[in-house]
Steps between C-alpha positions, in 0.01 A plus 500: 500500500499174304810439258432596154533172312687574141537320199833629310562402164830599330698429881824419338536822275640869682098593562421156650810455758437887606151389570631254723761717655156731624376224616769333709551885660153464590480169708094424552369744268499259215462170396658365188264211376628456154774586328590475109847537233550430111772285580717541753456210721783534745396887589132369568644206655698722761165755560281183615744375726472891650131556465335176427242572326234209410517565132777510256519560111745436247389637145777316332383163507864329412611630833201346681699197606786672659257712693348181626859318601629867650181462756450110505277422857431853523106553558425758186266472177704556191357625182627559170418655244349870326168373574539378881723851487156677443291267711744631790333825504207356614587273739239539848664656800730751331334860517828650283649402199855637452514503088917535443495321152657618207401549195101482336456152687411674815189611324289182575600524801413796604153487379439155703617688794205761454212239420581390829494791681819536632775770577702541196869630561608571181837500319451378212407767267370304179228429688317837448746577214355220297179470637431794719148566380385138599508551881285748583153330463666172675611741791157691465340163661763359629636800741842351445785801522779535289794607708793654322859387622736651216622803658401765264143359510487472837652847570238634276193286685661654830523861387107451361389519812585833612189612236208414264555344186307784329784757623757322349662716218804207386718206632831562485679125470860482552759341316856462638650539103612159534893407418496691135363855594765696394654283251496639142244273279789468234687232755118331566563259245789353662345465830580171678263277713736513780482907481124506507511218788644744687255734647619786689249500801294205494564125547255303283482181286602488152163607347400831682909583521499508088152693527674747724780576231289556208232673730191266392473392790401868609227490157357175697467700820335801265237256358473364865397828672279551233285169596589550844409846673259547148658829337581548167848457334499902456468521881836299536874668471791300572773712625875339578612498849843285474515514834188319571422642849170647381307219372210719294263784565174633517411840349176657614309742342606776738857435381587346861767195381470210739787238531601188626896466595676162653880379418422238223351202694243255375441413804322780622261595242398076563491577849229735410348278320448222758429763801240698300331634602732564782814623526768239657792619715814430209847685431476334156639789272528740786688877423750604624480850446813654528662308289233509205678720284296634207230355329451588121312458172455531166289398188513150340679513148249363250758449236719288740198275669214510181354197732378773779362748241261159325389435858321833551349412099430138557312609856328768351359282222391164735341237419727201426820715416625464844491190504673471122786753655576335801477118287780668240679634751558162704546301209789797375686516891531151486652451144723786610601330805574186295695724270327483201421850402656840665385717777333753185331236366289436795275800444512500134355138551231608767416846271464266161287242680297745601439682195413243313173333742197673530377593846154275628248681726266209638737348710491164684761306630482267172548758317796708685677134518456476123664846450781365698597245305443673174732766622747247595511313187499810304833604708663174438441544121604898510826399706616256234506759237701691733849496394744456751 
């Protein structure tokens, strides 16, 4: 079989360099033709030199020229830029695009991947959070596929297949708890960023880490499998698992509860991804039985994560909300990363933004990306009445 030729945007980031790892276990079955990063140069740098790709794309253009002296006489196209960051997911040759950027900027990109047809292996979840609705009549002529890589997504995509749509009674997503589960909400307030940094199962970037500890990042994967498999939010439980060796479930209609289980390993639910849809020979997450121990779960505290319990109300009510919650809820991580309001204040942020913009129906892209940055400013201006 011919390679299949991949275009992987986000490669420096934990989603982008497992990518690669799949790929360099798989010598011949891919080709990496271009490869993208906000800004870190000397990580992209480094992945040429092992893949050498003929494309490479720096977003942040003030680290252009280092990119340019770290691979001086080396025979690559460099491009810079959000806009030559889109353009990459349409560059000829590539039949996949590997979408591992953070945050509502992978949106564009996603949907320039469709009009052209291709493969889209997605991990980047504001795509469909923000603008979910707008892909379907681009895919509808396009036959593009959206292929899920997070591994809750892709457990449930998996698990789909053992049955019709129509038999489907609910999704149950899982949720590790992240590192607060059983702390009392009376010590919330003092929460750290190094405390929420540190996740108890998964490694990931600063963004989705944060997420993880005030469990919005599990109310982006609701709104997600909403646009995604096409249920409604009342068809969607999220149950936590803090072990995270079942990665969700399927309940049919006949009661029969279908799972998917794998030690916590990006790599394999990419794997899947990549193969589909075959199967590829991988001990990525592998069990080993005996020593599993037990697995258990609970429900998700409302009181202690009020992000998770707006999720299931912003994804039942559509439109442009989505978009508004996941825009407030950036802008809020960040400025709590930066220090400038507490771990509480991040939902009370996302939950006041959202209350106070209506939600639009006819959407376009124009008009999602104008939600966006109402949302955003909004945030900014409810964060600095926010006392510290």
């Amino acid at each position: 079989m011919n390679p299949r030729i991949l275009t992987i945007l986000g490669s420096t980031g934990s989603i982008g360099r497992s990518t690669l790892d799949v790929v360099k276990a798989h010598p011949g079955a891919f080709e990496v033709r271009a490869l993208a990063a906000f800004g870190n140069v000397e990580v992209l740098a480094e992945q040429y030199r092992t893949f050498r790709p003929k494309y490479l794309c720096i977003v942040d253009q003030t680290k252009r020229a280092r990119l340019e002296s770290l691979l001086k006489g080396e025979d690559v196209e460099i491009l810079c830029g959000e806009a030559e960051l889109v353009e990459m997911a349409a560059l000829r040759g590539p039949d996949m695009v590997v979408n591992a950027v953070v945050g509502a900027a992978g949106l564009r990109v996603s949907l320039r991947a469709v009009e052209e047809g291709k493969d889209l292996a997605l991990a980047n979840k504001e795509s469909l959070v923000a603008g979910g609705p707008l892909f379907a009549p681009i895919i509808a002529r396009t036959k593009s596929r959206i292929l899920p890589i997070d591994s809750e997504h892709s457990a449930i995509w998996q698990v789909l297949q053992c049955g019709q749509k129509e038999e489907v009674r609910r999704i149950l997503l899982t949720a590790s708890g992240g590192p607060f589960r059983s702390l009392e909400l009376s010590q919330f307030d003092s929460i750290t960023v190094e405390q929420a940094l540190d996740h108890p199962t998964w490694n990931m970037g600063a963004k989705i880490t944060i997420d993880s500890a005030t469990l919005a990042n599990k109310g982006l994967e609701v709104i997600e499998a909403v646009q995604l498999f096409e249920v409604p939010a009342e068809k969607i439980t999220v149950v936590v698992h803090p072990q995270s060796i079942i990665h969700s479930m399927v309940e049919f209609r006949d009661s029969s509860v279908i799972a998917q289980l794998s030690e916590p390993d990006m790599r394999l639910p990419i794997t899947y991804a990549l193969f589909w849809p075959e199967r590829s020979e991988s001990a990525y997450g592998r069990i080993d039985w005996a020593k599993m121990g037990s697995l258990t779960f609970e429900e998700p505290d409302f009181g202690k994560f009020p992000a998770l319990k707006l999720a299931f109300e912003v994804a039942s009510a559509g439109g442009t909300l989505p978009a508004v919650y996941n825009a407030a809820n950036e802008e809020a991580v960040a400025a709590f990363l930066d220090r400038r309001i507490r771990f509480t204040e991040i939902g009370q942020t996302v939950a006041r933004v959202v209350d106070r913009m209506s939600p639009e129906t006819d959407l376009t892209l124009e008009v999602v990306l104008d939600a966006d940055r109402r949302a955003r400013r909004l945030a900014q201006q409810t964060m600095e009445t926010i006392a510290l």
